[in-house]
N, C-alpha and C positions, 0 to 999 in steps of 0.2 A: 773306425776302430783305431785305437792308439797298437804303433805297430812294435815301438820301445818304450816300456814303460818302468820307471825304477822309484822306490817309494825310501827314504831315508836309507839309504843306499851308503857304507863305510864301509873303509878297508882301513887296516893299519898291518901294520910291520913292527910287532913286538910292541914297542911301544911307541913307534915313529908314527903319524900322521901319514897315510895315504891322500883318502879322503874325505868325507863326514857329510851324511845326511844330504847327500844326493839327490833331489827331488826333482826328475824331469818327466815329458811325456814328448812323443813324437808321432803327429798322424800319417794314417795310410796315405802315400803320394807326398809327402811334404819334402824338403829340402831344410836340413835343418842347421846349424851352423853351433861349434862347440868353441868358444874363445876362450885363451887364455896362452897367460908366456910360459914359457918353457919352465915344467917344474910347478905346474898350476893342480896337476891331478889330473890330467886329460885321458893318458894313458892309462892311467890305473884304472881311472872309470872303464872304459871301455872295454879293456880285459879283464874285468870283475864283470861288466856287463854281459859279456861272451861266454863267462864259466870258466876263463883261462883264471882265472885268481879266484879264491873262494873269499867270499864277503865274509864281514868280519861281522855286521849285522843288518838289517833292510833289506829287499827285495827286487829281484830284477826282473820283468818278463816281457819276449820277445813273443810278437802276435798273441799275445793273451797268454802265454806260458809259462810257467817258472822254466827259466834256464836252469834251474839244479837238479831239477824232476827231468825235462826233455830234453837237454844239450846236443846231446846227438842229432838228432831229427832238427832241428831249428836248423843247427849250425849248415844242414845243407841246404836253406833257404840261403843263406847270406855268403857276400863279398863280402870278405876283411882284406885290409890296404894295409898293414903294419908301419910303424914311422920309418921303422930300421929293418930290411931283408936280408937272409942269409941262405943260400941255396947250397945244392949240393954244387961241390964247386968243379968235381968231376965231368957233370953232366953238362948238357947244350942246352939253351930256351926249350927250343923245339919237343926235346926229351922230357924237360923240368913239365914243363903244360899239358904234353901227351899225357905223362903219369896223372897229375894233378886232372885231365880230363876225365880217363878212366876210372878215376874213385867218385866219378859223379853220374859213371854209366852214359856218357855224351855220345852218340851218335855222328860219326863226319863233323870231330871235332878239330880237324886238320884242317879243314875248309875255314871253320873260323880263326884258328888260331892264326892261320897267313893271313885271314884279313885283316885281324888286328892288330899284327906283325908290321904291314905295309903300311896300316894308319900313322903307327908309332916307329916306324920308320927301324925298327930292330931285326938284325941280323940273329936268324934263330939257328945256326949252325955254328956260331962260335960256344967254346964254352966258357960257362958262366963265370971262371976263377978270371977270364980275359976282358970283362967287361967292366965299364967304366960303375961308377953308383948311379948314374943318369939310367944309360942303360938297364940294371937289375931294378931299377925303378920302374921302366916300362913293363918288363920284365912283369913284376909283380901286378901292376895296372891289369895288364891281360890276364894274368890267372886269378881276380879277382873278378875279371866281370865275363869269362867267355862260356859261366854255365848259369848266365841271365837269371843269377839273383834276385829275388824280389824285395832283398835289403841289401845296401852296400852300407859298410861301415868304414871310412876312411880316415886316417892315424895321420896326419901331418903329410897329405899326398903328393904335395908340387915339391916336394926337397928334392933336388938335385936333376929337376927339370929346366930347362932352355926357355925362354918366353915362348917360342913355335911349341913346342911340345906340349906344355900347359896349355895355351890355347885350345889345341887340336883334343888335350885329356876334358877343360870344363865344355867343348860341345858334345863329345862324349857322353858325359852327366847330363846335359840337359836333353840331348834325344832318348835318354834310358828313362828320365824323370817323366820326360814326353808321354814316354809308353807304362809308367803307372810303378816304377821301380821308385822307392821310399829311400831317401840319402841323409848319413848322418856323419856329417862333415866337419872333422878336428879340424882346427888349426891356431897359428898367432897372426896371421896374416889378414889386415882387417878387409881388405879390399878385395880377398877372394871371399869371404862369408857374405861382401856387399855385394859382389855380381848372382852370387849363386842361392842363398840363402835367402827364406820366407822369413824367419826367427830364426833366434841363435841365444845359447847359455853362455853366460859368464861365468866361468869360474876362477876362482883367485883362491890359492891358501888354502885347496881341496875344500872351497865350499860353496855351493853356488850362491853367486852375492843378484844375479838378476838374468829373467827370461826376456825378452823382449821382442817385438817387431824390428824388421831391419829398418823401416822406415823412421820407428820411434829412437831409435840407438842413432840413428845418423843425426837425426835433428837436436840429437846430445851431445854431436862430438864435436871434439877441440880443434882447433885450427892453428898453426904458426905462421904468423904473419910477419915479414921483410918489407917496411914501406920504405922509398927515398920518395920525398916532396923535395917542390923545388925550393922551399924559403926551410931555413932552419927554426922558425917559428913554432913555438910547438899548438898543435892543435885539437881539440877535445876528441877521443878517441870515442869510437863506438860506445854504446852500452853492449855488454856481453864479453868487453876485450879486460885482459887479466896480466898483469907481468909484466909490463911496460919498461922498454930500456930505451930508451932518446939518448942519442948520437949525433950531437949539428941538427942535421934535415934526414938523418937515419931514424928510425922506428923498427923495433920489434915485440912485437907482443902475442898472446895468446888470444884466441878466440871462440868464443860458445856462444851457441846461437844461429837463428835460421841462416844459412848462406846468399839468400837473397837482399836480408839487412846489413850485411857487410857488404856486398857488389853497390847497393845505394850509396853506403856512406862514401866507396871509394869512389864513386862517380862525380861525387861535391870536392873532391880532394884535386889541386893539382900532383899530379904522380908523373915521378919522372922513370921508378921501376917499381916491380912489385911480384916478392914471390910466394904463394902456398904454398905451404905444404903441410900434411900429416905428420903428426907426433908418432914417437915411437908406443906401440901400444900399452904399454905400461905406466905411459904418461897421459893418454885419451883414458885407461883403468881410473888411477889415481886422482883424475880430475872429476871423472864419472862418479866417484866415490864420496867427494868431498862434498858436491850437491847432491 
């Protein structure tokens, strides 16, 4: 059973551009990944997809449902992670999540919330107007998952996490995934959609331009390569390399294609340094786009 399923799916803003004809599906247990740069229509989908925004036209439904028919009752299947949190800023964690328990009917939900107080390492007696955005992020993490959702829907989750803390948030996701919980994962960030993610949508310009395997998206992406050889000679560069700037015995250029035909080529190369790295994703977009 597809457990989000949304069929030319648009929102607009008077006459602004939201989104446009949104066409995804996401299976029961999947791990699903939502790309795109800030300003892409990430947001909008999602809280169109929720019933927090009303579609402008197309349809959305969660476990086989119109969310505009059942909202109510869905919405307490699901974890929503929002990008941006704003709590009562009177209140304490401990207080924010007790309440947030209680509208779910949780049973010795105190026992949970310390434990995943302790994981996330969050002091639940402070209040919330004193805490950092890292903090109100944890904050949020836990009342998204302490009444074992059978869908999380995640908005941009790791902003204003520590490297230990994300770590500690994606083994989280994948012992809940473990146990049959269905995730559908925003972000711009390509390298958490690559650890975490089965498939993942791309969206650009509120539209989705392609669905993909992560394995099929990687053996698409672009590469920035820093070569120093030792002779300033210049030498025939890979097939797949794009952009080419020679410098003496400097090279930089781009690169598309399998990663194991680039480790060949540089193993024929004398290399005196040489650095990877990933393009900013707007640039791995726009290259993806051009082929």
């Amino acid at each position: 059973m597809n457990i989000i399923e949304t069929r030319s799916l648009s929102k607009f803003y008077g006459k602004e551009r939201g989104i446009t004809d949104v066409t995804i599906s996401v299976k029961q247990g999947e791990i699903f990944g939502f790309i795109g740069p800030n300003g892409a229509g990430k947001s909008t989908t999602i809280r169109t997809l929720l019933g927090l925004l009303a579609p402008s036209s197309g349809e959305a439904k969660l476990f086989g449902q119109s969310i505009l028919e059942n909202g109510h009752e869905l919405r307490r299947r699901i974890g929503y992670l929002p990008s941006e949190v704003d709590y009562y800023a009177e209140m304490t964690s401990r207080e924010l999540l007790e309440y947030h328990a209680n509208i779910y009917g949780l049973e010795k939900a105190g026992e949970k919330i310390r434990e995943l107080a302790h994981y996330f390492e969050l002091d639940l007696d402070r209040p919330i107007a004193d805490l950092s955005f890292g903090n109100k992020k944890k904050c949020a993490i836990i009342q998204a998952v302490v009444h074992e959702p059978e869908l999380l829907i995640l908005d941009e989750p790791t902003s204003g996490l520590d490297p230990l803390m994300q770590n500690r948030f994606f083994e989280l996701l994948e012992s809940r995934n473990a146990t049959g919980t269905t995730i559908f994962f925003s972000s711009h960030i390509l390298s958490e959609i690559q650890r975490l993610c089965d498939r993942a949508a791309i969206i650009r310009g509120g539209e989705i331009t392609a669905v993909e395997d992560i394995t099929t998206l990687l053996a698409k992406q672009m590469k920035k390569v820093r070569l120093v050889l030792e002779s300033d000679t210049k030498v025939e560069l890979p097939e797949g390399a794009q952009n080419q700037e020679w410098l003496g015995n400097k090279v930089l250029f781009d690169y598309v294609g399998p990663t194991k035909d680039l480790l060949q080529w540089l193993g024929r190369q004398e290399v005196v340094d040489l650095t990877l790295s990933e393009p900013d994703l707007e640039s791995i977009f726009m290259n993806y786009y051009r082929r």
